[in-house]
Every structure is written in C-alpha cells, then in structure tokens.
BADREN-717664 format. One record per residue (C-alpha): z, x, y. Coordinates in Angstrom, 3 decimals. Layout:
<pts>
+----------+----------+----------+
!        Z !        X !        Y !
+----------+----------+----------+
!        Z !        X !        Y !
...
+----------+----------+----------+
</pts>
This chain:
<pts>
+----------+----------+----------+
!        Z !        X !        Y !
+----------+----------+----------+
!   23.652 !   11.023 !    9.374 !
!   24.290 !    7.819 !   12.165 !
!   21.168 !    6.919 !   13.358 !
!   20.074 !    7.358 !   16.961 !
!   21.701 !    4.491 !   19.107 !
!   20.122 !    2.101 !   21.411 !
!   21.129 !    4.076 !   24.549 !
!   19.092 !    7.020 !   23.006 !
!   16.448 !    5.379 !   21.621 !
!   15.970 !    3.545 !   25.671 !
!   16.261 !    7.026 !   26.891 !
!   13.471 !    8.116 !   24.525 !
!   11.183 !    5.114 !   25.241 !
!   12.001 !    5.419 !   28.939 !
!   10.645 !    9.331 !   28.493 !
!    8.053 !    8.975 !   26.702 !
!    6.500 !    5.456 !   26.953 !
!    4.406 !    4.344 !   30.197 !
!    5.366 !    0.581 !   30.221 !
!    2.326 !   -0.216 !   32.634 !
!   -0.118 !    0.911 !   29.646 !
!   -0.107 !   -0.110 !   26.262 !
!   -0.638 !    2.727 !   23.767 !
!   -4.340 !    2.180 !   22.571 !
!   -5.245 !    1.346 !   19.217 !
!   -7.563 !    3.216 !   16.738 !
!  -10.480 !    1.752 !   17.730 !
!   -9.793 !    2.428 !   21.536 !
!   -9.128 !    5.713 !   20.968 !
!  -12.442 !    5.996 !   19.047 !
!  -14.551 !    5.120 !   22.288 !
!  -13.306 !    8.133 !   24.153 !
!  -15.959 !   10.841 !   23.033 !
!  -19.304 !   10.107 !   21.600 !
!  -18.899 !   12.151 !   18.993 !
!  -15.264 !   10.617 !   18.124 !
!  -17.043 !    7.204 !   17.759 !
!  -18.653 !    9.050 !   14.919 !
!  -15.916 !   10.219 !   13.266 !
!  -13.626 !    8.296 !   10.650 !
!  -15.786 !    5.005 !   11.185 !
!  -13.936 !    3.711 !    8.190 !
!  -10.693 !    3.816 !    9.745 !
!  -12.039 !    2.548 !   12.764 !
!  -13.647 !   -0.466 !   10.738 !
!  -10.949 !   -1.025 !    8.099 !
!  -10.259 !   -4.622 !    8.021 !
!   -7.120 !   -5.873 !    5.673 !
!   -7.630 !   -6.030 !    2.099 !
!   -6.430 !   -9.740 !    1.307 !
!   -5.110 !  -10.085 !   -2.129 !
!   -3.321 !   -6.683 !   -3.077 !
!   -5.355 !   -4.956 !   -5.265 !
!   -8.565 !   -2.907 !   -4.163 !
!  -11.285 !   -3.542 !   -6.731 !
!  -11.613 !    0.369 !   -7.847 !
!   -9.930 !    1.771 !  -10.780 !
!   -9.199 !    5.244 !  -12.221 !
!  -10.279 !    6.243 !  -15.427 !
!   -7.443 !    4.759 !  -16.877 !
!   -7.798 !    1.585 !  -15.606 !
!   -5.389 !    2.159 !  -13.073 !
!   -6.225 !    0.179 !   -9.445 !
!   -6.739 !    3.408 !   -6.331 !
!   -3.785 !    2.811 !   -3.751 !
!   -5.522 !    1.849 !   -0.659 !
!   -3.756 !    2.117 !    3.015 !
!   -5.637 !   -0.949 !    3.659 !
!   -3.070 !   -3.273 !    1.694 !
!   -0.141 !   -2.248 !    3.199 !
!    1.629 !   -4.429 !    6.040 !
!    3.672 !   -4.210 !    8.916 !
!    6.633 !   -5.601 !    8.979 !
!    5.223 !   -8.117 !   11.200 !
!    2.731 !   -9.211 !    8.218 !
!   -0.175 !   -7.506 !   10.429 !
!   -2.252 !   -4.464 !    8.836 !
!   -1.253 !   -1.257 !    9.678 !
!   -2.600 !    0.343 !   12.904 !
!   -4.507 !    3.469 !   12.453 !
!   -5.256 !    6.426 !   14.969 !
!   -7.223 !    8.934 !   14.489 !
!   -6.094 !   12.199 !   17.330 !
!   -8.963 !   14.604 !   17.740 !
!   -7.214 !   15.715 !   20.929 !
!   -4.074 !   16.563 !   22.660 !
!   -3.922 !   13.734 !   25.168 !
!   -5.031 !   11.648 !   22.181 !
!   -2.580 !   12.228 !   20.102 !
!    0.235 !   11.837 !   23.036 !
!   -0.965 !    8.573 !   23.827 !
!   -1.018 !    7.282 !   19.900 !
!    2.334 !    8.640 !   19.049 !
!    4.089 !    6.153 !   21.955 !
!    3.751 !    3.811 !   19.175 !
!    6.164 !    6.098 !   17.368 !
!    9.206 !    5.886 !   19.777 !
!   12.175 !    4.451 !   18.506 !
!   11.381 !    4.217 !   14.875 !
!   14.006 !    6.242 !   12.974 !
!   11.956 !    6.922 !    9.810 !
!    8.192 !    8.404 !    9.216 !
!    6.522 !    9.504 !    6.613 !
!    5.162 !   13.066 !    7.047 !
!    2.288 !   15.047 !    5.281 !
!   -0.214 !   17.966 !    6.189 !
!   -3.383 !   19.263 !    4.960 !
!   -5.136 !   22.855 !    6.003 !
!   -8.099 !   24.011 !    5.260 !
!   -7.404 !   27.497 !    4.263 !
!   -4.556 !   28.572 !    1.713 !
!   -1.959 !   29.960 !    4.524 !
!   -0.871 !   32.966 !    2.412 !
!   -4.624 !   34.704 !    2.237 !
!   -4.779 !   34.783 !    5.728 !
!   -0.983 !   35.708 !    7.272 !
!   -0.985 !   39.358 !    7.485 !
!   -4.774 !   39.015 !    9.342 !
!   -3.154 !   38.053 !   12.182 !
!   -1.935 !   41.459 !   12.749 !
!   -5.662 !   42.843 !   11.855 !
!   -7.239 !   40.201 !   14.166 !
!   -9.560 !   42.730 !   16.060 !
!  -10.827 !   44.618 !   13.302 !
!  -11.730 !   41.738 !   11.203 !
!  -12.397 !   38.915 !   12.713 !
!  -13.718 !   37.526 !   16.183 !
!  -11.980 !   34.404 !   15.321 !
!   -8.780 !   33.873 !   18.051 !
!   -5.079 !   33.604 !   16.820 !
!   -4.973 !   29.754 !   17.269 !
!   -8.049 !   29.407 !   15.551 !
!   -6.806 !   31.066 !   12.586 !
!   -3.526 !   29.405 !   13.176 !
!   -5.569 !   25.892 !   13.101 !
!   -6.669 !   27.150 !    9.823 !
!   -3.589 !   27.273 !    8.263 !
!   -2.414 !   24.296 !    9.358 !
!   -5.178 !   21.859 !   10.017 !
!   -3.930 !   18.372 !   10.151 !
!   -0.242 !   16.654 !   10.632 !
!   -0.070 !   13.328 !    9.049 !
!    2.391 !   11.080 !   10.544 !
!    3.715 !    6.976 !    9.481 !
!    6.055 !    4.283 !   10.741 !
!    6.034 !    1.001 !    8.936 !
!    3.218 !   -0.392 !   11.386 !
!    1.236 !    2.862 !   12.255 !
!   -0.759 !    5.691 !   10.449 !
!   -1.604 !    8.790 !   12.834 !
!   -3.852 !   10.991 !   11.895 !
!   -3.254 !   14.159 !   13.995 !
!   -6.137 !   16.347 !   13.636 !
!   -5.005 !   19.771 !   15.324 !
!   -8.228 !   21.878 !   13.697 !
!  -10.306 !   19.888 !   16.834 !
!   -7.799 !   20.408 !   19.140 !
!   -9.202 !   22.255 !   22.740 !
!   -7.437 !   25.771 !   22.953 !
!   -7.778 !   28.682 !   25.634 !
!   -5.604 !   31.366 !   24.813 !
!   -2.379 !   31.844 !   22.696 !
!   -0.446 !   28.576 !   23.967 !
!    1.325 !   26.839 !   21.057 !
!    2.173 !   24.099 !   23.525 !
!   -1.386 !   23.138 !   24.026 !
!   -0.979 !   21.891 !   19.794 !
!    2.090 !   20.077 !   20.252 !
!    2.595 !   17.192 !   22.496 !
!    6.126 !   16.691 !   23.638 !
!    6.656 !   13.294 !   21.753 !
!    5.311 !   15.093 !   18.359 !
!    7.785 !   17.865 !   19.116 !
!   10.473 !   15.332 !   19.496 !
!    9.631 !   13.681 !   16.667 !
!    9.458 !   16.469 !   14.402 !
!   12.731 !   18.304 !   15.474 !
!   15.172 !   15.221 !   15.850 !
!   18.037 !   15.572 !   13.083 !
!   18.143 !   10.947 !   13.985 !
!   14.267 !   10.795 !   12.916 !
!   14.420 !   11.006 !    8.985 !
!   11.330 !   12.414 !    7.763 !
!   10.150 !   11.692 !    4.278 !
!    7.575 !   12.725 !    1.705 !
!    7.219 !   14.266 !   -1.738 !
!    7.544 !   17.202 !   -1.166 !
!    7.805 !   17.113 !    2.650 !
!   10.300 !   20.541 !    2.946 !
!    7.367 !   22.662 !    2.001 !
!    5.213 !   20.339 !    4.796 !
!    7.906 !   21.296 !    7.406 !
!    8.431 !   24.976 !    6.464 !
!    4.335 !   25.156 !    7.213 !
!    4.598 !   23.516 !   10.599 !
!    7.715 !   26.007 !   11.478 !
!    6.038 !   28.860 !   10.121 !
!    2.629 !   27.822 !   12.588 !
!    3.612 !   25.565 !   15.124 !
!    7.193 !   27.431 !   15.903 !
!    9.212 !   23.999 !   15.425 !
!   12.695 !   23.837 !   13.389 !
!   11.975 !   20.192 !   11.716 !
!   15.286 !   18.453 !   11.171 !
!   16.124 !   15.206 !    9.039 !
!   14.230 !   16.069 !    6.140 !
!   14.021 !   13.436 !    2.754 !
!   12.451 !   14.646 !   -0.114 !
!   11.267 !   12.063 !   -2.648 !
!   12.234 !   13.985 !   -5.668 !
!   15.643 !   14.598 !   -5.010 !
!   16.321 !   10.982 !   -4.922 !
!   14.308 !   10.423 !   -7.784 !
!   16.362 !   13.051 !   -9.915 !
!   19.684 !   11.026 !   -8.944 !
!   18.047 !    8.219 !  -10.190 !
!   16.713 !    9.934 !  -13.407 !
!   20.504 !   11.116 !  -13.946 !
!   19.328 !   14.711 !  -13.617 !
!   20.708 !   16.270 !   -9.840 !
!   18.531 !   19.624 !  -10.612 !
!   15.904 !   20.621 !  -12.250 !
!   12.169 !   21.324 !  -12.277 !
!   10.281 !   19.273 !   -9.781 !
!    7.124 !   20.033 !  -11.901 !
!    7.862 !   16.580 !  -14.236 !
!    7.283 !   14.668 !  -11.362 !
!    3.294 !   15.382 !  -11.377 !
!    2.998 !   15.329 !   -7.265 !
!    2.237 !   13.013 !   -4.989 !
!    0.079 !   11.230 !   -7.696 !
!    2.939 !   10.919 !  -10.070 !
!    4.971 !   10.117 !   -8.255 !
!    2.774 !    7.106 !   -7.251 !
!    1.363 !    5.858 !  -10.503 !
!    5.348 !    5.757 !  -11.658 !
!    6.369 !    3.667 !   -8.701 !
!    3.262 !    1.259 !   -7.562 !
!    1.222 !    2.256 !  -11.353 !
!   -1.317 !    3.140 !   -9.107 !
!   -3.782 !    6.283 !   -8.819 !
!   -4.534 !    7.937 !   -6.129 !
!   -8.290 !    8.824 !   -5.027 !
!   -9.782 !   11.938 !   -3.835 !
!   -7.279 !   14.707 !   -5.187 !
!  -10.382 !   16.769 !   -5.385 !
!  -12.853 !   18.628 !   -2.808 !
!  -13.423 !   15.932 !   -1.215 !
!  -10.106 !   14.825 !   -0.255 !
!   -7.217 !   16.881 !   -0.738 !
!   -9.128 !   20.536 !   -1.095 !
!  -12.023 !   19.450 !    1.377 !
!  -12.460 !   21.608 !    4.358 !
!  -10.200 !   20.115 !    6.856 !
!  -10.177 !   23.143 !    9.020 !
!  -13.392 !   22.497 !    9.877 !
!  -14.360 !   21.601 !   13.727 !
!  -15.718 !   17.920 !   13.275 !
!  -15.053 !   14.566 !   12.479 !
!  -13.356 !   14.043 !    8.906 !
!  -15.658 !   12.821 !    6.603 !
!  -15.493 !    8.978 !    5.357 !
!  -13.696 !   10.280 !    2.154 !
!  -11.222 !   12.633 !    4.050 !
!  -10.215 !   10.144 !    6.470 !
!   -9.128 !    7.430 !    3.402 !
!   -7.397 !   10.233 !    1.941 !
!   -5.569 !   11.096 !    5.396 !
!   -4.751 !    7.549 !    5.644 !
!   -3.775 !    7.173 !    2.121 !
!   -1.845 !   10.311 !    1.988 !
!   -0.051 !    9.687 !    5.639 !
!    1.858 !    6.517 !    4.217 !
!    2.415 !    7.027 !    0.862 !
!    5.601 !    9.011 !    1.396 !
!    6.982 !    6.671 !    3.539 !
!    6.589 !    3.581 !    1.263 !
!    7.717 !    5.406 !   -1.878 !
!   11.000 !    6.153 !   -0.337 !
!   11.636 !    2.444 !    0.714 !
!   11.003 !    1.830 !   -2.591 !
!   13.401 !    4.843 !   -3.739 !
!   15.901 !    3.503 !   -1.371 !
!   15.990 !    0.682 !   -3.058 !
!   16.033 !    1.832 !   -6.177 !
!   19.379 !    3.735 !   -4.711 !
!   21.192 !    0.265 !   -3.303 !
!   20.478 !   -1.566 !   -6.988 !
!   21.777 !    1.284 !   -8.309 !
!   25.498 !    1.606 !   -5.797 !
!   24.238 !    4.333 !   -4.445 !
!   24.718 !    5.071 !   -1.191 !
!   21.153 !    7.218 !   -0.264 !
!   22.953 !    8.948 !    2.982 !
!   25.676 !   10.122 !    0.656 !
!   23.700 !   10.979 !   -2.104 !
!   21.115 !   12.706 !   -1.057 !
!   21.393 !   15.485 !    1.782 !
!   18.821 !   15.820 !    4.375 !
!   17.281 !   19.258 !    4.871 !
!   16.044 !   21.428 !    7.597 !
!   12.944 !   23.275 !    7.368 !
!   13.786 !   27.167 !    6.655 !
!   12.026 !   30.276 !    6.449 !
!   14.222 !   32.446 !    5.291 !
!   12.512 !   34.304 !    2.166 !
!   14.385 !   33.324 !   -1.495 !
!   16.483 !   35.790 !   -2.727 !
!   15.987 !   36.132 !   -6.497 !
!   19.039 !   35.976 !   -8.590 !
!   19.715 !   39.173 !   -9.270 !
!   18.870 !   42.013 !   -6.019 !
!   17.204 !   45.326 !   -7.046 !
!   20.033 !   47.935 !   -8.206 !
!   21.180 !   50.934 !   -7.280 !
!   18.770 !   52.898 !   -9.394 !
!   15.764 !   51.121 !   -8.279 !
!   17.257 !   51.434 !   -4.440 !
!   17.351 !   55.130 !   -4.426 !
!   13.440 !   55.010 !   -5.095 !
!   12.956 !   53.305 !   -2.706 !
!   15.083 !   55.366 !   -0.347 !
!   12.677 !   58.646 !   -1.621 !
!    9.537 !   57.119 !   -0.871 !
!    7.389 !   59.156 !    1.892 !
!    7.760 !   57.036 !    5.714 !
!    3.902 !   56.302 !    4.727 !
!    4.830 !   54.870 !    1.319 !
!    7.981 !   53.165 !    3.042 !
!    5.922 !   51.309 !    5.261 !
!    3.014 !   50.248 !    2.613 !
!    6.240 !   49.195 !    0.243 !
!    7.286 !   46.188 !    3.336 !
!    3.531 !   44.879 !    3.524 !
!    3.266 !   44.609 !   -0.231 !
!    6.960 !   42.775 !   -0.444 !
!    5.918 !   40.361 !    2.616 !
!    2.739 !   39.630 !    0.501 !
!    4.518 !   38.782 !   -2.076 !
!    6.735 !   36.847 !   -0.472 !
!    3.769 !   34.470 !    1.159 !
!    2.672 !   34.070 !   -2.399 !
!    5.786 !   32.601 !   -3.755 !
!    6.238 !   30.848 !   -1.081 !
!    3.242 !   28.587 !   -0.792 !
!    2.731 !   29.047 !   -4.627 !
!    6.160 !   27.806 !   -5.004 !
!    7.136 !   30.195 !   -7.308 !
!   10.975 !   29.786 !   -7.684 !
!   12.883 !   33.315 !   -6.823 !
!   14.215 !   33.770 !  -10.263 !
!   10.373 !   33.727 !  -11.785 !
!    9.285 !   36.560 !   -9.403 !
!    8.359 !   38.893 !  -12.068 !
!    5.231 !   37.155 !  -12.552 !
!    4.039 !   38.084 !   -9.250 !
!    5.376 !   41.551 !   -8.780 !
!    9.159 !   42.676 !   -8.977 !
!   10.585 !   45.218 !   -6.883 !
!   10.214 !   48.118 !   -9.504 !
!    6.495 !   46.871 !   -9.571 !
!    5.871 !   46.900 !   -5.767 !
!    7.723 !   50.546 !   -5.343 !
!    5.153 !   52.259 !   -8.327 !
!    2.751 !   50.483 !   -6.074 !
!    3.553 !   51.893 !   -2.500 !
!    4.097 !   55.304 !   -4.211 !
!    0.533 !   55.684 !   -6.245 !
!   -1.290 !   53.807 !   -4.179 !
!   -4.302 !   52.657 !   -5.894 !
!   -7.217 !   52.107 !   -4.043 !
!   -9.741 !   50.094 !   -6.500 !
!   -9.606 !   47.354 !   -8.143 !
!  -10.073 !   48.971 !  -11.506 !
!   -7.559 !   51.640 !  -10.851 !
!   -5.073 !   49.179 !  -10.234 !
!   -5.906 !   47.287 !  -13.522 !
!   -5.068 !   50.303 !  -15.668 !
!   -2.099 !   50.986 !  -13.862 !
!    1.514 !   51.280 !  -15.664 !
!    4.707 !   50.564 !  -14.260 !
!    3.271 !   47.627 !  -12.151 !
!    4.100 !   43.543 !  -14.022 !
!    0.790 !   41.635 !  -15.334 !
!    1.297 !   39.415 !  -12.491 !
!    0.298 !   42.342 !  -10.001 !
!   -2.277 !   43.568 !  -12.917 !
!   -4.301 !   40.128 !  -13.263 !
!   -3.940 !   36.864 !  -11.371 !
!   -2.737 !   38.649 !   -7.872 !
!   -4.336 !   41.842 !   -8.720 !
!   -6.794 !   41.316 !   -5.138 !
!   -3.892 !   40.170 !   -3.370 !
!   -1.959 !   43.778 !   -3.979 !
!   -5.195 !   46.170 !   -3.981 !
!   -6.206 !   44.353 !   -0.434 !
!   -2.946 !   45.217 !    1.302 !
!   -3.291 !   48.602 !   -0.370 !
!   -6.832 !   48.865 !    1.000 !
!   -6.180 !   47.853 !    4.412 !
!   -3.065 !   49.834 !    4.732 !
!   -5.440 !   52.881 !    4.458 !
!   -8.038 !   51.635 !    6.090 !
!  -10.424 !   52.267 !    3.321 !
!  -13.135 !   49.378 !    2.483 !
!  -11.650 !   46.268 !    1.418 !
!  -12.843 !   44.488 !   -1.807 !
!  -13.779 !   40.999 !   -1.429 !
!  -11.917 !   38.732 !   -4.574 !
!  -14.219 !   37.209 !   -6.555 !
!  -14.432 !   33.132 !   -6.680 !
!  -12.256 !   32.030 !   -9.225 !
!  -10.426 !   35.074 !  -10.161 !
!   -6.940 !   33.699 !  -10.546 !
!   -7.743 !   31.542 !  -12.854 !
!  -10.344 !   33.881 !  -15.043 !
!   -7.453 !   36.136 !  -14.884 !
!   -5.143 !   34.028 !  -15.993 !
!   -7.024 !   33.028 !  -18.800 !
!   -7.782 !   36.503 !  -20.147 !
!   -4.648 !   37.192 !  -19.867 !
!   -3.113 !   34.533 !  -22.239 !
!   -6.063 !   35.695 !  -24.932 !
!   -4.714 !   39.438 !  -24.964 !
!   -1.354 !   38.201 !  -25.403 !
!   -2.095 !   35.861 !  -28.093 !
!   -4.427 !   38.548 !  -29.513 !
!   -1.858 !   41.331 !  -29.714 !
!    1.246 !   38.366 !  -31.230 !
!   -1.596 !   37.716 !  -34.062 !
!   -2.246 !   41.260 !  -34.668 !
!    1.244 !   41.698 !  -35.059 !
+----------+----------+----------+
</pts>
C-alpha cells in the first residue's frame, strides 16, 4: 500500500497541528494536575541511558530492554507522554502527524470476555456506568513513532454519560483508522480487534510481527505459539528480556483510576516501542533477504466477525436445535456468544473449539439447563471443556438467564481445573 503523499500528509498537519504552539513534552504535560505530577515520575525523569546496555539482567543473564536506550532518528532520546486526559492526549499525539508507521499495544485491567454480556445486566449488577466498564476492558492504548512514546491512559479519562467520542480524540481516531498509517506489533490484530470491539473504530494498516517472521523462518502458516510473545520475540531479535511480565507490569491493575505505578509506567514505555523497533528490524531482515515486505506480507484490518470452525454443525444437530423450547432457544444464543468471547480473547483457533464447548455441547446445555455448579459437573452430553476449565463461565450464563443466584468462580479455578483434569485422564490411560 503507497504511502500517504505530501499533499495529504500537509492536509493532515494543517488539521490537526496548531503551528503557533508547540506540542508539549512529557514533562510539560506532567505540570498540568497536581496529582499528574505524581504520576509516572520515572518517565517524567528518565534521562538517556549512555552506553546501550541497562545494568539489570534476567535470570539468565540476559540484559532487561529499556525504552531509555532507544534514539530518535535525530540521535536525541525518545520523547515520552504520559495522557491522563482527553485534551492531553490531543495535544501529545500532534507529535504523531505525518509519521506513516507506529507501533501499537494495549493493556486492560479486566479480562474483556468476563465482563461483555454485563453490559446488558448493567442495572441489576452493578452501579458501575457503561464507559466505566468499557474503560475496564480496555484501559490503556499504547502508541510509538521513531521519536515519541505515548502513553494514552483512557481508564483516567473524564466521562459523563455514554459518549465514545469523549475517549477518542480526533487525531487518535485518524491515526488508528488510516489504511496510509501502518500499524505494527506482535500481535497487534488482536490489539485492534479490542479497540473496535470498545472504542467502535475499524483500525486499518495492520503489521503483525509474526507473519513476517514466519516468511523469514520459511514457514507462511503455522502456530504463532513458537514465537513465545512479545518476550520471544524480543530475546530472539535484541537477546534481550523483557521486565515486568508479571502483576506488576503486564497483569497489574491498569484499570484502576490513578497514576500508573513506577513499574507500570516502564512497562508502558517498554511495551509501547518494542513493536515498532522489532519490525524495523524485521524489515530488514526482509530487504537482506529480496524480499519485498509490502508484497510479502499483507496488511490486515481489524475484524469482528466470530471464526467459523471448519466444519458447521449438521443437519442432525440443526434439527435440535430447531426443537428447542423459544426459552431454551434464547439461553442456546447467550451460551454460543459466551463462547465465542472466550475463544476470542483466549485465542482459541476455530478448529480447537471442542475444548471450550461444541455446538452439540451448548444445545444439551440450553435444553437441561443446569443450575449449580455441581450439577453441571456431572452432566453428560456436554465436552470437558464446558465440564472443568469454563465450567463458571457456562453455569453463570445459565444462572443469570434464570435469574436464579449467581455463583461467584473461585480464584484460580481454570487452572485447578485444568490440572485435575489432566490427572483423571492420565489416571484412567494407566488403568487401562
């Protein structure tokens, strides 16, 4: 795809960019609210790190990528601005006009899936408004050029009423939905399916690190799993570890209305222009290599169209459906849209769906309607999926679509369930 010419790219700056102010920098932006000159003081502070390396290591001896040894192109070190508000975040992203790549990321605070269908329950269960939960779900937008890092940090964001507008400032939207703005990142598709799914923006021009790595690799498809992440991906092309993939950086409460802590807001930084620099080096990696990277390597548009698994449900298992009660019929398209969320933002790919709950599963399900936790347990006709790890996930919908009390999932089930699980299986293959 051509990138944007220098008549648009004047139109843009001419739009967008007040030539009688100049953009503020971090630290300017930092004065604005007492309790903003409080937050992310280490950003605010950060001063170059001459030399290349920082002087912590990981376990294995590898050196932490820092955000503070990366340079503009200029030689400078990298701006940094920290958006705790709209107008904030409007000013900061001027610096962003006319740049035809960024690197984009996003953290939340709480897992997206547990909380979609509350939105329809919002008065029964929670005094929390709609944007609040939506803030939530999507807590922070990470954004770098190749001399800026903005930290957008929607969670503190003012909000009166249901207003998506008041979340998105026109330059972000621009940003964010222009097909002539590449945006890059590990995994960034599932990053821009989020901020469609919340923010109600179609983001265009997306790169996704692992496809060009998999060109490079000599393997076009395949699982995405080899990679190991972000953090993989970054020990295999700087050999360095990355810090705070933990609660206190990538898990941490980022929904949370106040400042990032001092870890979060390294991790932000850190995690904000990693993507970008691994696909300059990717790119080239691509040119050594003859290949051309807008040829090779398609850029995406964020989509939220639910899989379809490889094979549909047949004719048998359609005519159950088709004699389920209006009741049952209704219970049957909550428990499908759950499971949906769960592949989704589990990233379960559509042909492994079975190990959440097939259709067969979901139908036995919307017909018997269990109503405990233990009921559902013992239940036959329904995949282990549905039975163990998601067991709460199911019963919940169940529960709710009833109205019957709902049973709060105990910390740490998944992976308890999980566990006991793979004992009774290797229990009853040894008995055997």
């Amino acid at each position: 795809m051509a990138n944007p010419t220098q008549e648009e790219i004047r139109a843009l700056r001419s739009k967008f960019f007040d030539r009688t102010t100049k953009p503020k920098s971090f630290s300017a932006l930092m004065t604005e609210s007492s309790d903003a000159k409080l937050a992310n003081l280490t950003l605010a502070n950060t001063s170059p790190v001459r030399g290349g390396k920082s002087p912590e290591v990981d376990q294995d001896g590898l050196p932490y990528f820092s955000h503070a040894d990366c340079r503009a192109p200029s030689g400078e070190a990298l701006r940094l601005h920290y958006c705790p508000t709209f107008e904030s975040a409007s000013h900061a992203l001027k610096y962003a006009v006319g740049k035809t790549k960024v690197g984009l990321d996003c953290e939340w605070g709480v897992d997206p899936y547990t909380v979609a269908d509350r939105l329809e329950l919002l008065s029964k269960e929670t005094p929390k408004s709609h944007m609040d939960l939506l803030k939530d779900c999507l807590s922070v937008i990470l954004l770098s050029t190749d001399e800026d890092i903005f930290v957008i940090h929607l969670a503190r964001f003012n909000t009166e009423g249901f207003n998506l507008a008041q979340l998105v400032p026109n330059i972000l939207a621009t940003i964010l939905n222009s097909e002539g703005i590449v945006k890059v990142g590990a995994e960034v598709k599932g990053d821009a399916d989020l901020i469609e799914q919340w923010l109600d923006i179609k983001v265009r021009g997306l790169r996704c690190a692992y496809r060009i790595q998999r060109i490079l690799d000599g393997f076009p498809s395949g699982s995405e799993a080899r990679f190991g992440g972000l953090a993989g991906m970054t020990k295999k092309l700087f050999g360095k570890a990355v810090k705070d993939k933990d609660e206190n950086g990538q898990r941490s409460p980022w929904h949370l209305r106040q400042p990032l802590t001092e870890r979060q807001s390294q991790y932000a930084a850190n995690d904000a222009i990693i993507p970008l620099r691994m696909d300059d080096v990717l790119c080239n990696l691509m040119e050594k290599a003859g290949l051309d990277i807008n040829i090779s390597v398609q850029l995406e548009t964020s989509d939220l169209t639910p899989s379809v698994p490889s094979s549909l449900p047949d004719a048998k298992t359609l005519r159950k459906l088709d004699s389920l009660e209006p009741n049952a019929q209704a219970l049957f398209y909550k428990l499908r849209d759950r499971r949906n969320l769960i592949i989704k933002y589990r990233k379960i790919a559509p042909v492994n769906i079975f190990h959440v709950a097939d259709t067969t599963s979901l139908i036995n399900l919307a017909k018997r309607q269990p109503t405990t936790s233990e009921e559902m347990s013992t239940m036959t006709g329904v995949g282990k999926g549905a039975r163990h790890e998601y067991l709460y996930d199911f019963v919940n919908v169940i529960q709710k679509h009833l109205n019957v009390q709902v049973e709060p999932k105990p910390e740490n089930w998944k992976d308890d369930a999980k566990v006991r699980r793979l004992a009774q299986s290797a229990k009853k293959k040894h008995a055997g």
